[in-house]
One Martini backbone bead per residue (centre of mass of N, CA, C, O) as a GRO file, in nm:
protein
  192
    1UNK     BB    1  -0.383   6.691   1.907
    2UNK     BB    2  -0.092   6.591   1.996
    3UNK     BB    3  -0.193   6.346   2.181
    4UNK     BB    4  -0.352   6.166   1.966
    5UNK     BB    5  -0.128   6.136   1.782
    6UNK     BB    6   0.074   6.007   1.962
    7UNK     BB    7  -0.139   5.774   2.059
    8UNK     BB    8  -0.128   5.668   1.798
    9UNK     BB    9   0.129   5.590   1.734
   10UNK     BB   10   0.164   5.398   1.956
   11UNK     BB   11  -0.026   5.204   1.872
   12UNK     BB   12   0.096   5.139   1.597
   13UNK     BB   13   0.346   5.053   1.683
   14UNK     BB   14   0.201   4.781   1.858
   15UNK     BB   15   0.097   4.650   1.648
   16UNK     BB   16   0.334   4.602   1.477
   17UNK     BB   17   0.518   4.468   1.668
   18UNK     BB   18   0.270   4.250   1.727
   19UNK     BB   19   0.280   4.139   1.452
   20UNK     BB   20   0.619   4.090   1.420
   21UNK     BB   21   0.611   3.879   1.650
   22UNK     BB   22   0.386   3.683   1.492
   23UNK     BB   23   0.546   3.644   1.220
   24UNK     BB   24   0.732   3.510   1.365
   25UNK     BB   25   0.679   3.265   1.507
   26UNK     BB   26   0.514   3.126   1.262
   27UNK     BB   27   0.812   3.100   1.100
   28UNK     BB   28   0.928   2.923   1.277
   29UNK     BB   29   0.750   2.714   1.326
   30UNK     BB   30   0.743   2.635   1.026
   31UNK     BB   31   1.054   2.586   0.965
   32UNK     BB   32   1.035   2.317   1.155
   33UNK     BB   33   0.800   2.155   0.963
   34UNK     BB   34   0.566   2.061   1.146
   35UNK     BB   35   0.365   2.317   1.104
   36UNK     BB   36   0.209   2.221   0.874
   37UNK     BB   37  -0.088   2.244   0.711
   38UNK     BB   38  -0.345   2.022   0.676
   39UNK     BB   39  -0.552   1.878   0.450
   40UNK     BB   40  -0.721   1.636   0.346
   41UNK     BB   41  -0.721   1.679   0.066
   42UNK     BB   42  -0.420   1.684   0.020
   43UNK     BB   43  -0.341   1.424   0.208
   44UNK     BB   44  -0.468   1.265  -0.045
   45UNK     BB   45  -0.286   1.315  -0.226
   46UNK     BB   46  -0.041   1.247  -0.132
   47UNK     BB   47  -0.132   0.942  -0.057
   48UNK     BB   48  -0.237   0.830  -0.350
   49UNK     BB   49   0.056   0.868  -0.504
   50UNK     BB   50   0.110   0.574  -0.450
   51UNK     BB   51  -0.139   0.372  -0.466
   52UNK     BB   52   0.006   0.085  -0.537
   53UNK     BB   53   0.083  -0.035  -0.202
   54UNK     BB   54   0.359  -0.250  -0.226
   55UNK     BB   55   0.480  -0.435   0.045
   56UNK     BB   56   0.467  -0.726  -0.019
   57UNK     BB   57   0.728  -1.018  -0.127
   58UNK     BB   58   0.662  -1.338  -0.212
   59UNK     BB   59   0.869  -1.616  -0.278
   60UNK     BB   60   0.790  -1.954  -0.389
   61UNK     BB   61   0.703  -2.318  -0.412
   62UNK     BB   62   0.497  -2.578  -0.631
   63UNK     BB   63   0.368  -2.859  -0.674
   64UNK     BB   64   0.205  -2.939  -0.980
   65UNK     BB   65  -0.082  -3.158  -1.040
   66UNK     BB   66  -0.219  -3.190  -1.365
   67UNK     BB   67  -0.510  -3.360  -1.477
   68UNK     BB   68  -0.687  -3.547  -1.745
   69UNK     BB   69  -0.933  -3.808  -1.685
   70UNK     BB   70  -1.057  -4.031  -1.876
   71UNK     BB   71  -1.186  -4.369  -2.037
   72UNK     BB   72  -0.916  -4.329  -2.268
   73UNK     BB   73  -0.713  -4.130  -2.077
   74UNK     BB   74  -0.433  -3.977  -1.950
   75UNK     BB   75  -0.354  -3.656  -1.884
   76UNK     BB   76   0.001  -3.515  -1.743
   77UNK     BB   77   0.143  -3.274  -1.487
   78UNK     BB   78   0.458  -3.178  -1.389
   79UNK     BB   79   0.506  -2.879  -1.179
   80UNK     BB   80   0.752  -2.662  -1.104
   81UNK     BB   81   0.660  -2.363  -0.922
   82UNK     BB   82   0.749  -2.021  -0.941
   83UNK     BB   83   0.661  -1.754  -0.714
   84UNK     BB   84   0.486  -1.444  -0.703
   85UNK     BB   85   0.365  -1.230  -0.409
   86UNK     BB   86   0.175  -0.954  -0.380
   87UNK     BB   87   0.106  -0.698  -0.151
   88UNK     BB   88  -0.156  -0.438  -0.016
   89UNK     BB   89  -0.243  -0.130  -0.048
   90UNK     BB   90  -0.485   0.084  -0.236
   91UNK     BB   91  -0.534   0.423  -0.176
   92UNK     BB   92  -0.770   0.471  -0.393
   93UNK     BB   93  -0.968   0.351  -0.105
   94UNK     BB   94  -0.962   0.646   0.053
   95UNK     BB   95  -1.184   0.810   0.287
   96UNK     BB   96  -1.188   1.112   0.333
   97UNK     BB   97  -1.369   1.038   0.635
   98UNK     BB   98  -1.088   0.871   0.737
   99UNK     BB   99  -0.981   1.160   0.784
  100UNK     BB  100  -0.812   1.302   1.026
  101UNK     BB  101  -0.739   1.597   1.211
  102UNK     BB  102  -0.521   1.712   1.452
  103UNK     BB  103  -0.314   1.876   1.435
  104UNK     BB  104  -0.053   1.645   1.455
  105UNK     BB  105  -0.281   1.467   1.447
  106UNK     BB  106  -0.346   1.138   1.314
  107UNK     BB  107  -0.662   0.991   1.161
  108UNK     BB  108  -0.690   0.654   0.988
  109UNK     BB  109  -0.866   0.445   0.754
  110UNK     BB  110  -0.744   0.170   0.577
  111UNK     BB  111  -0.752  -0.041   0.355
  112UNK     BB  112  -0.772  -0.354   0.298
  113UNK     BB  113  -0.578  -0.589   0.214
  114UNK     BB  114  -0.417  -0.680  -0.072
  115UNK     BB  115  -0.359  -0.890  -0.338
  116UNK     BB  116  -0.206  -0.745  -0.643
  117UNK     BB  117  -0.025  -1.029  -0.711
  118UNK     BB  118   0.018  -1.269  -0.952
  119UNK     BB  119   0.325  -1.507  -1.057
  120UNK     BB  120   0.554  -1.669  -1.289
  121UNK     BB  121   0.863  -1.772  -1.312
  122UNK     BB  122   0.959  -1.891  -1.588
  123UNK     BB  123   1.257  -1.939  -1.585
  124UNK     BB  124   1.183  -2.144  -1.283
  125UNK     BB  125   0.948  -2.318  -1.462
  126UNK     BB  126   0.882  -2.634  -1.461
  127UNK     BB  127   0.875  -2.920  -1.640
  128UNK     BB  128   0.905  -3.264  -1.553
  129UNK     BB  129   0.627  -3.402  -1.598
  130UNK     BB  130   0.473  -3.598  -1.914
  131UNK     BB  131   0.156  -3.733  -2.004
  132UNK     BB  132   0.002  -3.939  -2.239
  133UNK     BB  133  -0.250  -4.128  -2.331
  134UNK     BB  134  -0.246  -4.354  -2.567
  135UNK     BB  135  -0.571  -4.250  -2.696
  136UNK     BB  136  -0.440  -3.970  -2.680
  137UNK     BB  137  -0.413  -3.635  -2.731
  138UNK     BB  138  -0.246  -3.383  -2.745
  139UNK     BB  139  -0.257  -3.124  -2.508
  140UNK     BB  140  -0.220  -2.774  -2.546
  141UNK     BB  141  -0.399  -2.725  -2.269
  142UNK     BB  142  -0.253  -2.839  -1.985
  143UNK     BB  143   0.008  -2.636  -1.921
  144UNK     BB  144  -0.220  -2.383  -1.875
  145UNK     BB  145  -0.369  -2.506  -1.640
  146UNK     BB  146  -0.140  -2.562  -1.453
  147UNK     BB  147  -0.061  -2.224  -1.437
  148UNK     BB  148  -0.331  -2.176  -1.307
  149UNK     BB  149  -0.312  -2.359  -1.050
  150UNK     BB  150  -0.035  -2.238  -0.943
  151UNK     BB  151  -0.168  -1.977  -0.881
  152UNK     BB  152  -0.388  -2.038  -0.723
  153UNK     BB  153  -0.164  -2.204  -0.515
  154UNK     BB  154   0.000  -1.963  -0.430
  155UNK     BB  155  -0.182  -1.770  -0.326
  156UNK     BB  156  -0.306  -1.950  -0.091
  157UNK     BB  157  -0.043  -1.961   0.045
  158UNK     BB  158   0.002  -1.665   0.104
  159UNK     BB  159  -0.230  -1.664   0.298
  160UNK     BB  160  -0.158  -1.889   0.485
  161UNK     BB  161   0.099  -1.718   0.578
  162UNK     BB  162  -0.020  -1.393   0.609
  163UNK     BB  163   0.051  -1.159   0.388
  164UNK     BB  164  -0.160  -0.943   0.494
  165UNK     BB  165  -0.078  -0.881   0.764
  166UNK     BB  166   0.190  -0.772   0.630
  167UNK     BB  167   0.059  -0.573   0.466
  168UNK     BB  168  -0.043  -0.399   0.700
  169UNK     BB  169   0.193  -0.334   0.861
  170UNK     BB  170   0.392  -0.215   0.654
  171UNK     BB  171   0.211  -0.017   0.586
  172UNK     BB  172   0.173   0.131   0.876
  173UNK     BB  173   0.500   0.192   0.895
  174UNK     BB  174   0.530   0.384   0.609
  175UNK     BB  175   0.280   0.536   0.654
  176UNK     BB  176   0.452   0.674   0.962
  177UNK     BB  177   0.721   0.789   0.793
  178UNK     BB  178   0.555   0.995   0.584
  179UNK     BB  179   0.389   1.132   0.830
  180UNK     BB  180   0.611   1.244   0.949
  181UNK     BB  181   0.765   1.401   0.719
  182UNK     BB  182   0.517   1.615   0.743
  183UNK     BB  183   0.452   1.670   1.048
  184UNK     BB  184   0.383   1.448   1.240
  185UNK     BB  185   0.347   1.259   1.563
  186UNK     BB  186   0.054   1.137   1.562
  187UNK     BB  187  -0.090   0.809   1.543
  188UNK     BB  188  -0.392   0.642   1.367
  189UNK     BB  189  -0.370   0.327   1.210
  190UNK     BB  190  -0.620   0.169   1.047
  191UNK     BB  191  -0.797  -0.102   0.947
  192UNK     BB  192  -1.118  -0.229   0.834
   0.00000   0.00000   0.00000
């Protein structure tokens, strides 16, 4: 009966030993940053509270004509428009199944980049000449239209110019600086 006992001490010995010497592993591991283990869904919400992920932001300027052509007298208005052109990730518009996670290795798919803002810098958008035609009534709604259309040429100007391109890298550049600070080190990060 007292070799039972003694054997049996012996083993709850090797298991309490072997238990804790599994558990300073794992707190090393985890102490060290990289260790702890991310959930699909923790990991979407770390990276949603980002949500409109404005990577880029062009500063433009535009010369802008807009006319209003009757045949009894031009109404003309020539503007010089500064403006700020905005663009970035979605990040609330990342689907749940395109985060794969294996141990530090993270495979992400994410939303195409989009223009974000578009807006004219007041301050510096100024109206250089205004025409009313002889026959014409003062038209108030003629500056509204040269602004809607200076930002719609802003617009254009900044996807022609690669807006996108530029707000896909540097948006996949700071969520993989985002992502090592989580303790991820190997990186997948692609647009759809």
């Amino acid at each position: 009966m007292l070799k039972k006992a003694a054997a049996a001490l012996v083993v709850f010995a090797i298991i309490l030993a072997l238990g804790l010497f599994v558990g300073w592993m794992v707190f090393r591991w985890s102490a060290s940053g990289s260790g702890r283990l991310w959930s699909t869904s923790t990991l979407l919400k770390k990276v949603q509270t980002l949500s409109q992920f404005t990577t880029v932001k062009y500063t433009l300027e535009k010369v802008v004509v807009y006319e209003d052509a009757k045949w009894y007298g031009d109404s003309r208005v020539l503007l010089v428009a500064h403006g700020v052109v905005k663009a970035g990730i979605d990040l609330d518009q990342i689907d749940p199944n395109a985060i794969h996670i294996f141990g530090k290795r993270i495979s992400m798919t994410l939303p195409r980049p989009r223009v974000t803002d578009v807006y004219l810098d007041d301050n510096r958008t100024q109206i250089v000449e205004r025409s009313t035609g002889l026959l014409r009534a003062f038209d108030k709604d003629l500056e509204e239209n040269a602004r809607r259309a200076a930002v719609d040429d802003l617009r254009l100007a900044a996807l022609q110019n690669g807006i996108l391109n530029d707000a896909g890298e540097l948006g996949r550049s700071q969520l993989t600086n985002l992502l090592g600070q989580l303790g991820f080190t190997d990186f997948d990060l692609r647009s759809k």
